[in-house]
ZAMI-728227 format. One line per 3 residues: number of its first residue (from 1); their letters; for each residue x, y, z of N, C-alpha, C, O. Coordinates in nm, 3 decimals, decimal comma. Each point is the difference from the previous one (the first is absolute). Last residue first. Layout:
BEGIN
NUM = A = X:Y:Z:X:Y:Z:X:Y:Z:X:Y:Z  ... .
END
This chain:
BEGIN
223 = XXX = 2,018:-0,265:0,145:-0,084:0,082:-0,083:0,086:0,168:0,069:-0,038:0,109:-0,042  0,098:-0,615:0,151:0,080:0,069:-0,077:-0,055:0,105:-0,039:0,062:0,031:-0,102  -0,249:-0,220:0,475:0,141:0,043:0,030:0,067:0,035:-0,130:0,095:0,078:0,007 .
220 = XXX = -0,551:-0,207:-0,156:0,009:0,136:0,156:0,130:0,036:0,011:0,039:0,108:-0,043  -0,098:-0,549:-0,166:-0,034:0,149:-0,090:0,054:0,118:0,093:0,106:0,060:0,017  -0,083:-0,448:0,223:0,090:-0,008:-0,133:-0,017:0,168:-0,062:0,067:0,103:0,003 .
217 = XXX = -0,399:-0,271:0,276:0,089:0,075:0,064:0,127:-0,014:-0,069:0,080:0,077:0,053  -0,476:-0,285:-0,296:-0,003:0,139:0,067:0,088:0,107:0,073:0,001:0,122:-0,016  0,084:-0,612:-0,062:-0,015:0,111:-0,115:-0,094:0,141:0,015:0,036:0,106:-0,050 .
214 = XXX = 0,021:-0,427:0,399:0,127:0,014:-0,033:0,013:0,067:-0,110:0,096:0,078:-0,007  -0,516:-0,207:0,152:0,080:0,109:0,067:0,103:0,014:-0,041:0,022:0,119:-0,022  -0,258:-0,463:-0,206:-0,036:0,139:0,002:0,070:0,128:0,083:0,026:0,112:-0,044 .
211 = XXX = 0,098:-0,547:0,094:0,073:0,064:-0,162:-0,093:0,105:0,007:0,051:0,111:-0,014  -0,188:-0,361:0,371:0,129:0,076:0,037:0,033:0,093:-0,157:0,020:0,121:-0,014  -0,580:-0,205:0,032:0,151:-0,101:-0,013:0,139:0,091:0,058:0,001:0,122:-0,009 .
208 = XXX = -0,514:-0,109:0,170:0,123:0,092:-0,096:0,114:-0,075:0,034:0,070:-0,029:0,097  -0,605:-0,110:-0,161:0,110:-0,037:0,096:0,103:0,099:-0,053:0,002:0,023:-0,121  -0,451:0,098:0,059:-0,017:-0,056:0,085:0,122:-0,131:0,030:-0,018:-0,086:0,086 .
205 = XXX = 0,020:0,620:-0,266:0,001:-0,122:0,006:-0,062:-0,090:0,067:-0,027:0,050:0,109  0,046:0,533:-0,316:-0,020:-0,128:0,117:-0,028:-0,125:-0,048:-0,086:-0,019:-0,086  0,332:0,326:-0,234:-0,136:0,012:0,043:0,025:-0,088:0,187:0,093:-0,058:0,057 .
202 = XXX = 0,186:0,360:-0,546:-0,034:-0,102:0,088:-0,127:-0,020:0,053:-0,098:0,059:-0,044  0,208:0,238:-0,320:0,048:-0,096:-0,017:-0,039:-0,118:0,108:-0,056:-0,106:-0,031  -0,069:0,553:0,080:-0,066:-0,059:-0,060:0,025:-0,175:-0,077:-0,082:-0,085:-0,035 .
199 = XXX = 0,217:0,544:0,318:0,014:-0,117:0,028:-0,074:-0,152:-0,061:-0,013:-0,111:0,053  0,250:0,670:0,124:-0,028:-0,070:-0,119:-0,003:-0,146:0,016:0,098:-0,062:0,040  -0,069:0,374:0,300:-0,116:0,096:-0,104:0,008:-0,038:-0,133:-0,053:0,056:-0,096 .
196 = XXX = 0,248:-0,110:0,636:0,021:-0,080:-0,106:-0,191:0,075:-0,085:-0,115:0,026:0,035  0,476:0,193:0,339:-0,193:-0,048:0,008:0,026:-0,043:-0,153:0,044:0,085:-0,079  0,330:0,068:0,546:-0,033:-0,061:-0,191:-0,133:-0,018:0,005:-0,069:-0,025:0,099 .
193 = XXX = 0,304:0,381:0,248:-0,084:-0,136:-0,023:-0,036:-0,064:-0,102:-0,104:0,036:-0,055  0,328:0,393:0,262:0,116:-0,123:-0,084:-0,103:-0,139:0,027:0,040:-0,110:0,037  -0,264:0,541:0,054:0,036:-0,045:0,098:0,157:-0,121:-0,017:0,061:-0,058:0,090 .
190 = XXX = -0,310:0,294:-0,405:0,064:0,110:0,077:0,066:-0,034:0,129:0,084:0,063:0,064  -0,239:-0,429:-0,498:-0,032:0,141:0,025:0,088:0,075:0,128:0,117:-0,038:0,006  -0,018:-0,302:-0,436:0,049:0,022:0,140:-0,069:0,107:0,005:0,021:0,096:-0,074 .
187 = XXX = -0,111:-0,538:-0,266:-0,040:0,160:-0,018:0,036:0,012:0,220:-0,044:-0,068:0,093  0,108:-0,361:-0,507:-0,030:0,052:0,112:0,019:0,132:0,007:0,068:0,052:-0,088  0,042:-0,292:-0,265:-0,147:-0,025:-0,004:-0,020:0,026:0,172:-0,102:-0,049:0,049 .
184 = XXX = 0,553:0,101:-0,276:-0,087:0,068:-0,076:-0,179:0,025:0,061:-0,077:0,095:-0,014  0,444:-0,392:0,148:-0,008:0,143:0,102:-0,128:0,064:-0,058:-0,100:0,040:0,060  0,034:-0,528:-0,152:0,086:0,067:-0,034:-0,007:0,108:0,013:-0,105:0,050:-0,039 .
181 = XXX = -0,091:-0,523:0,004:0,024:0,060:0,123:0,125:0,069:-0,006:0,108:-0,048:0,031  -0,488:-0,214:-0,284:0,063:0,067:-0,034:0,045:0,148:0,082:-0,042:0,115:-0,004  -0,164:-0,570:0,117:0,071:0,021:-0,102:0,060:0,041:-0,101:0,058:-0,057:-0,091 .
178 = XXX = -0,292:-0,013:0,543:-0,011:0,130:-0,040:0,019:-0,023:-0,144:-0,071:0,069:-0,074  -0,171:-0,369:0,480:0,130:-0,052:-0,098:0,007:0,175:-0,092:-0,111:0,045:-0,029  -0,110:-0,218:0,527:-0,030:0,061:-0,111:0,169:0,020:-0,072:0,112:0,027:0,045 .
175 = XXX = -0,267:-0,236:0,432:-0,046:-0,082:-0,139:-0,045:0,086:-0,141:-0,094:-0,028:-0,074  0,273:0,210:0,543:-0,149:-0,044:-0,016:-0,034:-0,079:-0,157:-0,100:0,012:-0,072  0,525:0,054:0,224:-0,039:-0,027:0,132:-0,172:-0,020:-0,019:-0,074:-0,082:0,054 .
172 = XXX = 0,301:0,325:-0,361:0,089:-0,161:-0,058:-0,066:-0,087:0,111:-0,023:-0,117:-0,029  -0,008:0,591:0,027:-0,095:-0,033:-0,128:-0,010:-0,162:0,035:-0,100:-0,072:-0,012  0,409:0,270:0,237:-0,141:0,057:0,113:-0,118:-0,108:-0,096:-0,088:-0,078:0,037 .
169 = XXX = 0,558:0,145:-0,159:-0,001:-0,087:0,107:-0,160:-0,011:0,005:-0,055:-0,109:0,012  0,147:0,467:-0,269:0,002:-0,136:-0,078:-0,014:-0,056:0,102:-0,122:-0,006:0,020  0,122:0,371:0,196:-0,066:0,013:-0,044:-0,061:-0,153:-0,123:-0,111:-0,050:-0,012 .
166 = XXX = 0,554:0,180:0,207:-0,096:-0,045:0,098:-0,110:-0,018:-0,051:-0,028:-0,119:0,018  0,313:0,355:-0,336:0,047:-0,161:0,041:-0,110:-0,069:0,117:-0,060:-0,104:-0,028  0,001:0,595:-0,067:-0,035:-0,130:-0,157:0,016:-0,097:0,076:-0,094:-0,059:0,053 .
163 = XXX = 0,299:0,336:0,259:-0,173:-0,032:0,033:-0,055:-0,073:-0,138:-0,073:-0,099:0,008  0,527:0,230:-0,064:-0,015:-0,103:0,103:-0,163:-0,036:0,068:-0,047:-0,105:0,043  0,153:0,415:-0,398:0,027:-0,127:-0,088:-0,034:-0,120:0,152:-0,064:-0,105:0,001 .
160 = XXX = 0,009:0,553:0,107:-0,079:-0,023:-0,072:0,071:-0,164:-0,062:-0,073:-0,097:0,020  0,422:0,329:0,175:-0,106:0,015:0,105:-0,175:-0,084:-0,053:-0,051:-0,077:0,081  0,417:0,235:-0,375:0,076:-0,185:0,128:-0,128:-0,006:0,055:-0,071:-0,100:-0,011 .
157 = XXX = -0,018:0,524:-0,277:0,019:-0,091:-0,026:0,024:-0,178:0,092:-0,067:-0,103:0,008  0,117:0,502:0,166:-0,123:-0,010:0,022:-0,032:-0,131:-0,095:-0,063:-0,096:0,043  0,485:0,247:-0,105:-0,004:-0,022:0,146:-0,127:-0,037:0,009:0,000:-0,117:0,040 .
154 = XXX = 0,091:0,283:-0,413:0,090:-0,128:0,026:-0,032:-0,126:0,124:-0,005:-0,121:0,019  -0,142:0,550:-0,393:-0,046:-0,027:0,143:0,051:-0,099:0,057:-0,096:-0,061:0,046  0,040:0,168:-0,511:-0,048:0,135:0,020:0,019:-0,020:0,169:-0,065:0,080:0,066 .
151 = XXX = 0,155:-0,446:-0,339:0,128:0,050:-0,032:-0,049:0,138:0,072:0,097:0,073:0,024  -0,364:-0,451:0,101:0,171:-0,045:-0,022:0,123:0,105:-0,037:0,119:-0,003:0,030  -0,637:0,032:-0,022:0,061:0,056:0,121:0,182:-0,070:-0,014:0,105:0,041:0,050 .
148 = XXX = -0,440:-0,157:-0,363:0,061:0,095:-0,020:0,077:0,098:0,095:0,073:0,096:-0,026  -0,294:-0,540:0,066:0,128:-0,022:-0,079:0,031:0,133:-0,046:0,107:0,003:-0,061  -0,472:-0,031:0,337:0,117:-0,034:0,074:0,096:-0,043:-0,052:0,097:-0,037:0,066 .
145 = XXX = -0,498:0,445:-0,143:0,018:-0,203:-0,026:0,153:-0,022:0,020:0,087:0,077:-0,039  -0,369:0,304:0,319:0,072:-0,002:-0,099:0,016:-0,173:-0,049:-0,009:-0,103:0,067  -0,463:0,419:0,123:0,137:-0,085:0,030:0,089:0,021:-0,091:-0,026:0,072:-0,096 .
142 = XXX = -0,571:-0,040:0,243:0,191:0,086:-0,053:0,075:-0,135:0,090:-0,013:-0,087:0,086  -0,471:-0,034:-0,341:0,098:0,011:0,140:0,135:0,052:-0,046:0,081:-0,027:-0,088  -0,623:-0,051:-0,054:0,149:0,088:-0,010:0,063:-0,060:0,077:-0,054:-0,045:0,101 .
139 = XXX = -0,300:-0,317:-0,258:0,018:0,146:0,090:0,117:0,044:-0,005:0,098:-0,074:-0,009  -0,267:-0,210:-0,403:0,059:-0,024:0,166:-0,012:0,176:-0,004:0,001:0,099:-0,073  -0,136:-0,384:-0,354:-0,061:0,131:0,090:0,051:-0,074:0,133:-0,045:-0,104:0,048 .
136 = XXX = 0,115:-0,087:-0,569:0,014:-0,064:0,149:-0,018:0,228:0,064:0,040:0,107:-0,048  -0,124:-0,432:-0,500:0,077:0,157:0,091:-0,040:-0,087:0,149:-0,056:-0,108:0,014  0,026:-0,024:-0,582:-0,029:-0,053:0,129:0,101:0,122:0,024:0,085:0,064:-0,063 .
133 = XXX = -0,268:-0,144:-0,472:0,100:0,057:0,146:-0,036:-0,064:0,112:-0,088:-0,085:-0,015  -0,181:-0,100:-0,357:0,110:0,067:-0,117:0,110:0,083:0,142:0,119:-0,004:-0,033  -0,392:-0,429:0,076:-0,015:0,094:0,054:0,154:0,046:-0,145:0,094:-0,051:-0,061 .
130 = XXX = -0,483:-0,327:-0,022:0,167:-0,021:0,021:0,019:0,141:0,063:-0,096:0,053:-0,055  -0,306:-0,183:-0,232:-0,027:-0,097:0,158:0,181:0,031:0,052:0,047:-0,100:0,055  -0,326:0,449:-0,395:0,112:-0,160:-0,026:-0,056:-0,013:0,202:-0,057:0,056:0,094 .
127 = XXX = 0,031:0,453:-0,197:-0,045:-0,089:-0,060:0,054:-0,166:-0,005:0,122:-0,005:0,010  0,072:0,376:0,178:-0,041:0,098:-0,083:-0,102:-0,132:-0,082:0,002:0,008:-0,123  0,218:0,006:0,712:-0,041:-0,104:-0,114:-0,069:0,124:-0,165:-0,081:0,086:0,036 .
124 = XXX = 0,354:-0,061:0,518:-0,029:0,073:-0,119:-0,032:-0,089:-0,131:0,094:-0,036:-0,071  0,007:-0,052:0,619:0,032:-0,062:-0,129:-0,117:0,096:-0,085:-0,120:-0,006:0,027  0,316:0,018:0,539:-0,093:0,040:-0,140:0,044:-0,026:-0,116:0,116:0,036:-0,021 .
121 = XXX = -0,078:0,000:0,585:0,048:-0,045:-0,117:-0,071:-0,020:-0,104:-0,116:-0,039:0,017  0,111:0,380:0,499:-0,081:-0,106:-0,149:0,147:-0,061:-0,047:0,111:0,036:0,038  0,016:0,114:0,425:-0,112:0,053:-0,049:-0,115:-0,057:-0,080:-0,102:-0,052:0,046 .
118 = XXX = 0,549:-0,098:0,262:-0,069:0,016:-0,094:-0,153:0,044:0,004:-0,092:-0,044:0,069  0,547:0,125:0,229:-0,124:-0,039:-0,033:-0,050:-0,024:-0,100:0,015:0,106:-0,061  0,523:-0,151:0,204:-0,090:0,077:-0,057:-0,160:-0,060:0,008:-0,020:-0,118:-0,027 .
115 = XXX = 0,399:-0,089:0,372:-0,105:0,002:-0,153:-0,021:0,117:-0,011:-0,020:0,063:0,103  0,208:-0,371:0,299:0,029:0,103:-0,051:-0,010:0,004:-0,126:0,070:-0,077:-0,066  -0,293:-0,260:0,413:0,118:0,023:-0,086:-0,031:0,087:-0,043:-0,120:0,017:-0,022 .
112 = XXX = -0,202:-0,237:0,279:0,115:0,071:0,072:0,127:0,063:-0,106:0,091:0,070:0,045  -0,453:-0,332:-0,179:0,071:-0,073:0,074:0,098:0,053:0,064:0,106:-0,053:0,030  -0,435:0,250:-0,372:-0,094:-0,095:0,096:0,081:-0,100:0,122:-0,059:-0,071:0,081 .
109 = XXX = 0,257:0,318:-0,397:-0,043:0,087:0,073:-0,047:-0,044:0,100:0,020:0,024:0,119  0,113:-0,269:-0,463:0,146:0,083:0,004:-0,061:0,033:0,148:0,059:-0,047:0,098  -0,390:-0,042:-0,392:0,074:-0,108:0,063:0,119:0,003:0,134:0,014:-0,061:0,106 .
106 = XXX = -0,166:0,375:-0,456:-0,094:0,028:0,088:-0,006:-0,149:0,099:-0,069:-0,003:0,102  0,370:0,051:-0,450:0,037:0,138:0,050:-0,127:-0,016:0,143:0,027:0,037:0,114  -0,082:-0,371:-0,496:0,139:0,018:0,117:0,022:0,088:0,110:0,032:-0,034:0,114 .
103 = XXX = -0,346:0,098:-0,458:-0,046:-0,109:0,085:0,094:-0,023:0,091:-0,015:0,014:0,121  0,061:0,280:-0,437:-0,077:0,036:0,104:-0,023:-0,086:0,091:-0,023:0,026:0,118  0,353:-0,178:-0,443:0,028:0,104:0,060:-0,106:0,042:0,096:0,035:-0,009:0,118 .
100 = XXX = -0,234:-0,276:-0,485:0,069:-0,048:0,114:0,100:0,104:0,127:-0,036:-0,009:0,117  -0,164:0,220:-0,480:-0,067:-0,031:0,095:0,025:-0,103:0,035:-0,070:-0,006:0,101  0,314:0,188:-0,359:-0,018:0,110:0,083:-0,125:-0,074:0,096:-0,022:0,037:0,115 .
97 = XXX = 0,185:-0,323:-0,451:0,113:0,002:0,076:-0,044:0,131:0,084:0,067:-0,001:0,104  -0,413:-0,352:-0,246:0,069:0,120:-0,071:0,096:0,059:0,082:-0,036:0,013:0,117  -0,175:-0,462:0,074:-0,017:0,111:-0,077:0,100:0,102:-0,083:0,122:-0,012:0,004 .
94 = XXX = -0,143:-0,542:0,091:0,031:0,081:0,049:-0,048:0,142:-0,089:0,001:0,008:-0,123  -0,128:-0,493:0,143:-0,035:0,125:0,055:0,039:0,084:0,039:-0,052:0,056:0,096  0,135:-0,448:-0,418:0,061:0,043:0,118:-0,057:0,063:0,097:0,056:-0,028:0,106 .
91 = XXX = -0,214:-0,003:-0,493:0,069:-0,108:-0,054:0,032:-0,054:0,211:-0,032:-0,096:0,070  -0,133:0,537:-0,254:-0,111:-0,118:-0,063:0,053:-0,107:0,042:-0,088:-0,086:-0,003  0,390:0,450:0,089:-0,122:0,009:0,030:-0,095:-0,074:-0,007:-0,076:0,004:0,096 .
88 = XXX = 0,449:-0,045:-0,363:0,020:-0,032:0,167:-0,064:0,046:0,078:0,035:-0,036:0,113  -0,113:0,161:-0,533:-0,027:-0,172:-0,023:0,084:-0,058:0,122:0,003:-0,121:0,022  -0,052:0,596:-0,088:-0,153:-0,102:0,008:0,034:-0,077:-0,006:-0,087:-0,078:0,037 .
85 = XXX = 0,506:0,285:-0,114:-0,089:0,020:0,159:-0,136:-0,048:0,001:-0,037:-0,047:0,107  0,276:0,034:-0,472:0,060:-0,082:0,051:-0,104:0,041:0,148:-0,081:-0,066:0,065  -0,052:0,322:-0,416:-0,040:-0,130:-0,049:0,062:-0,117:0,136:-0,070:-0,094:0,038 .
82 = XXX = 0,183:0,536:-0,058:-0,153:0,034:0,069:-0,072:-0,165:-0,034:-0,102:-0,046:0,052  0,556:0,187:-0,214:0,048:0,000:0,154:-0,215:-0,079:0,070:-0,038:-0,075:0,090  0,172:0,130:-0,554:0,025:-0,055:0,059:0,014:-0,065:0,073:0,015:-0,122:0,011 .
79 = XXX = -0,170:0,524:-0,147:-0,108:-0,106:-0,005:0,026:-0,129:0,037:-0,086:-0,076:0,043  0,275:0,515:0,204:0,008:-0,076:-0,161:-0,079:-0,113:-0,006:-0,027:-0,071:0,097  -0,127:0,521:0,275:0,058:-0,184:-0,049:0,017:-0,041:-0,175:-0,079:0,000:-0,095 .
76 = XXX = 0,103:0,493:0,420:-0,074:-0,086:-0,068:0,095:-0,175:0,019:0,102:-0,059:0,037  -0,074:0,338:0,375:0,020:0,057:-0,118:-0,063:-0,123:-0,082:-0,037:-0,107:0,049  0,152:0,326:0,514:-0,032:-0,136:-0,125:0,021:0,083:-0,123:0,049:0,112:-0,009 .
73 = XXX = -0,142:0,108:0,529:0,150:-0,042:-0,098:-0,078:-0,158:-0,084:-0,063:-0,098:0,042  -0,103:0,567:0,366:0,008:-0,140:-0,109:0,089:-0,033:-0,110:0,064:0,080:-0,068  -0,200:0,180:0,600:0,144:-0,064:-0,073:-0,074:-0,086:-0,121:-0,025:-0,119:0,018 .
70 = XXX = -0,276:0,483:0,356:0,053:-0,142:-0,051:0,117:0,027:-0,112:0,019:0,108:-0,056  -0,363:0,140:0,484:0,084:-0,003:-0,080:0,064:-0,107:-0,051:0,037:-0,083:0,082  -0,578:0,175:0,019:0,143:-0,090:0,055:0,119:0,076:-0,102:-0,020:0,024:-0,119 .
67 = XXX = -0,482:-0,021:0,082:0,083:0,076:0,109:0,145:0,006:0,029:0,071:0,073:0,068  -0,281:-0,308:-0,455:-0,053:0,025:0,108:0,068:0,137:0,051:0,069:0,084:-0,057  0,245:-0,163:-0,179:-0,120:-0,159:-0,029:-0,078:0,039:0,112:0,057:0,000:0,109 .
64 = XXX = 0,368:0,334:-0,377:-0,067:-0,026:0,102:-0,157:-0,133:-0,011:-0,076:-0,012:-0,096  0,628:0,070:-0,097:-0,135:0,048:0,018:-0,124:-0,001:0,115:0,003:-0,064:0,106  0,586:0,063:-0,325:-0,099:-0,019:0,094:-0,145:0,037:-0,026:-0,019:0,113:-0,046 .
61 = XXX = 0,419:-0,445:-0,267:-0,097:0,157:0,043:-0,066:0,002:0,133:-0,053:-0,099:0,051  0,466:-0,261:-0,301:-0,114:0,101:0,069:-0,058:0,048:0,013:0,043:0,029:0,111  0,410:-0,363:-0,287:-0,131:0,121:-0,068:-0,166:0,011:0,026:-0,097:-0,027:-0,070 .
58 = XXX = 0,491:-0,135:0,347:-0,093:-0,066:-0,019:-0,075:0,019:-0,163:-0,101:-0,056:-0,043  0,281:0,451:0,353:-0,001:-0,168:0,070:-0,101:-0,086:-0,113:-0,122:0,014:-0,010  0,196:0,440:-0,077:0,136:-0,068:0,027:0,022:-0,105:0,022:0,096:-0,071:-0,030 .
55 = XXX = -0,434:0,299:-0,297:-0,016:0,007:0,066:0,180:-0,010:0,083:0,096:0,041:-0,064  -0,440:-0,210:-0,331:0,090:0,131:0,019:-0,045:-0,027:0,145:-0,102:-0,053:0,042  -0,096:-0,240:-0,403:0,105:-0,033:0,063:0,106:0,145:0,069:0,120:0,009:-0,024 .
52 = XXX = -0,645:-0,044:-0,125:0,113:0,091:-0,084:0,139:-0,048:0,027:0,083:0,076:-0,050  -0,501:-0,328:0,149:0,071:0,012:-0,146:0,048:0,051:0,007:0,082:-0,019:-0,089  -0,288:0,027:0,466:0,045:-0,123:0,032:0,053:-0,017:-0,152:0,068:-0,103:-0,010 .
49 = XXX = -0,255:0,523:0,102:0,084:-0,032:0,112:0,064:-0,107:-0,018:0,118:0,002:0,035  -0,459:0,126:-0,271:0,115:0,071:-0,057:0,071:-0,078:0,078:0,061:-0,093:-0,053  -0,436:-0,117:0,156:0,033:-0,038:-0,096:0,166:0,072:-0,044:0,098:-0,066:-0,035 .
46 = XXX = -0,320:0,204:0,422:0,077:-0,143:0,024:-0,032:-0,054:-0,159:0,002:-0,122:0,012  -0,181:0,521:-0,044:0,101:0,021:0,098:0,098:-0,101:0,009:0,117:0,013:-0,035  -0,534:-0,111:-0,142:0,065:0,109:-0,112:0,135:0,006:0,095:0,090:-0,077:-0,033 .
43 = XXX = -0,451:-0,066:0,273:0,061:-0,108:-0,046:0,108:0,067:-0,107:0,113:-0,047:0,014  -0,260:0,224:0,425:-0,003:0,058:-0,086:0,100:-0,104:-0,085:0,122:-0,012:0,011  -0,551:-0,091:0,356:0,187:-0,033:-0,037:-0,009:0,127:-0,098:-0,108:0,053:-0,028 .
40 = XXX = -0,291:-0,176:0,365:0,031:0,099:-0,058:0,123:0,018:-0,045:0,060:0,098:0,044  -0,194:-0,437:0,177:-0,047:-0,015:-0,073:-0,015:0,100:-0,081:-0,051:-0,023:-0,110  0,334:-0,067:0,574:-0,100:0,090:-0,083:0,006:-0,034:-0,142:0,109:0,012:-0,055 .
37 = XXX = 0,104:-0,416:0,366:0,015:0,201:-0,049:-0,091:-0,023:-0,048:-0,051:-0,102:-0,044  0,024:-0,319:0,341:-0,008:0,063:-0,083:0,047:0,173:-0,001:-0,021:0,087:0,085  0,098:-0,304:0,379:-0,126:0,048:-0,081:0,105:0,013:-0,156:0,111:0,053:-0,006 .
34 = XXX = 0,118:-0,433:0,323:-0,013:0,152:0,004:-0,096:0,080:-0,137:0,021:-0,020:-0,120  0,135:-0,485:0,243:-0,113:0,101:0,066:-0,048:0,124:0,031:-0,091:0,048:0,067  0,419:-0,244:-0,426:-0,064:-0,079:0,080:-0,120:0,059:0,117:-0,106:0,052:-0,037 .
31 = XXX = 0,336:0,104:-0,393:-0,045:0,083:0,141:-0,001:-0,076:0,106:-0,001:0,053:0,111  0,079:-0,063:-0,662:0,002:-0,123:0,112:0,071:0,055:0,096:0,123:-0,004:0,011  -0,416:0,108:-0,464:0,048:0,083:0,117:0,024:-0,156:0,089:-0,073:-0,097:0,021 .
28 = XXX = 0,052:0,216:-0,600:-0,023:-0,076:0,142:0,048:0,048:0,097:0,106:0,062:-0,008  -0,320:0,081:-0,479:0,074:0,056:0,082:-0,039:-0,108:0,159:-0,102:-0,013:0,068  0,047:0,092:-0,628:-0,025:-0,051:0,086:0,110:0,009:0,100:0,121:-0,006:-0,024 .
25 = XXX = -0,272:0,318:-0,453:0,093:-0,064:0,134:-0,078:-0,105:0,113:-0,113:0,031:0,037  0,053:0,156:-0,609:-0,114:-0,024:0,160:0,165:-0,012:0,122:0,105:-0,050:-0,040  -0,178:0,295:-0,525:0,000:-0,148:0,054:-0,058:-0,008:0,169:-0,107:0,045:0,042 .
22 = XXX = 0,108:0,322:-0,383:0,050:-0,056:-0,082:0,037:-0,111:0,072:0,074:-0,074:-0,066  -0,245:0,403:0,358:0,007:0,020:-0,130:0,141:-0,060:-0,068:0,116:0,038:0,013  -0,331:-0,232:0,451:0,076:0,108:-0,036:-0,035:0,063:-0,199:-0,068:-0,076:-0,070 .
19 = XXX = -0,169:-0,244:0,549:-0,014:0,025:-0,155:0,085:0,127:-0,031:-0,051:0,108:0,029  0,066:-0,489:0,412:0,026:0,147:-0,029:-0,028:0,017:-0,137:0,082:-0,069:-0,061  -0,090:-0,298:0,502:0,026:0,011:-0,176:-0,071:0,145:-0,003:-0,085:0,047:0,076 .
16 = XXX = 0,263:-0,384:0,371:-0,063:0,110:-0,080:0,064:0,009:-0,136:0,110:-0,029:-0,047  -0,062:-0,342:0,487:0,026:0,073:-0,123:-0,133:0,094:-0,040:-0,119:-0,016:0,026  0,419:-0,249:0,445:-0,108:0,017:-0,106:0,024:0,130:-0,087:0,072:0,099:0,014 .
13 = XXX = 0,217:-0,517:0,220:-0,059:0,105:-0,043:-0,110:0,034:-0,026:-0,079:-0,081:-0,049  0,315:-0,208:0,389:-0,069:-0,045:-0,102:-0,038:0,127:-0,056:-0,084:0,058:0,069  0,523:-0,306:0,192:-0,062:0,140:0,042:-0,120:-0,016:-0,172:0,043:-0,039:-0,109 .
10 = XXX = 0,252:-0,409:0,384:-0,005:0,115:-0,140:-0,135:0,116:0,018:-0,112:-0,034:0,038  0,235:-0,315:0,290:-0,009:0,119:0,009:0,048:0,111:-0,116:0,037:0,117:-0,002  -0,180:-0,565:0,037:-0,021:0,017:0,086:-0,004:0,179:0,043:-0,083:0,071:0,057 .
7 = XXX = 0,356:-0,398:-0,357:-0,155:0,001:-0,021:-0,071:0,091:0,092:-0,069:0,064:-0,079  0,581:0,018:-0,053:-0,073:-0,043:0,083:-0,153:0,022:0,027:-0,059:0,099:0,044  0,332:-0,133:-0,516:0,001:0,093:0,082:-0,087:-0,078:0,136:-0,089:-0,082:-0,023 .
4 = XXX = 0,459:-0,147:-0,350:-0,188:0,052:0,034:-0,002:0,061:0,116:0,076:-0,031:0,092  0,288:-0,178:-0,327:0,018:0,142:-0,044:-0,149:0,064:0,059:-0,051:0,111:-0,017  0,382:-0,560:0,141:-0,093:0,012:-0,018:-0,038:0,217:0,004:0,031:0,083:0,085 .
1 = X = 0,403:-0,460:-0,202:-0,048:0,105:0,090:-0,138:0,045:-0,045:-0,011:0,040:-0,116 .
END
């Protein structure tokens, strides 16, 4: 199964770099055609924001990016973790797991599909060629997440899991593989409409194997 994203319409970022005290952020926006944010960031902000892991969803914070109300969630990188991800970055191309996520998410969008927006993604570097955190900036969006509506909501719960379920169909119809397709990673706002707000694992294909679907919707129905 081929893991490459569709040539064609991989969404092309662009980047900004930021001088913080005691290192720099680089920060990709994949807007596709939608204007760059204000260059006026409060990088300190989406630094606390994207280290303190607090929050509910995710370990979270809200802040504000621009104008904009926003959702960020990341946290540092074990060196480990910051060694394996460059070398499937370098190797592979695939990015850093918050910013593959943006990329998705704004994919997601670009095809009719139900997404959180993305804002920035951002890798926090204190020196070295290897990022010491990475964070992801999506737009607010209220809601409840749809594996906790199981026990606070039952009913609205069925209601939400069944727009999730359509929603995979929807992913699976436009050649996007989730692989990690679980209540957890969809979010029910007011209307019982799922809006998937975790997604970094998968991507768009240019063939999606059946085993891809079938493990996706494996997960899902057991999750």
């Amino acid at each position: 199964m081929s893991h490459e994203p569709h040539p064609a319409e991989a969404p092309s970022a662009r980047t900004l770099r930021i001088d913080v005290d005691g290192g720099r952020l680089e920060l990709s926006w994949y807007g596709w055609d939608e204007p760059f944010p204000s260059t006026e960031l409060p990088p300190s902000a989406l630094i606390d924001a994207g280290l303190a892991r607090r929050g509910e969803r995710d370990g979270g914070s809200e802040v504000a990016v621009g104008t904009a109300r926003a959702w960020v969630k990341g946290g540092r990188l074990r060196p480990g973790s910051a060694r394996r991800h460059g070398l499937r970055q370098l190797f592979f191309q695939r990015p850093f797991p918050r910013l593959s996520e943006a990329c998705n998410l704004a994919w997601l969008r670009a095809h009719g599909l139900s997404a959180v927006r993305p804002l920035l993604a951002g890798l926090y570097f204190e020196g070295g060629r290897l990022p010491r955190a990475q964070f992801l900036a999506t737009e607010f969006q209220p809601g409840s997440a749809l594996d906790a509506l199981a026990t606070t909501d039952p009913a609205r719960h069925a209601a939400g899991r069944a727009s999730a379920r359509a929603l995979v169909d929807r992913m699976h119809a436009a050649g996007f593989e989730h692989r990690d397709c679980f209540e957890r990673n969809f979010l029910i706002d007011d209307r019982n409409t799922a809006i998937a707000i975790d997604t970094w694992r998968g991507g768009p294909r240019r063939r999606l194997a059946l085993r891809a679907i079938d493990r996706d919707l494996a997960d899902f129905d057991g999750s």
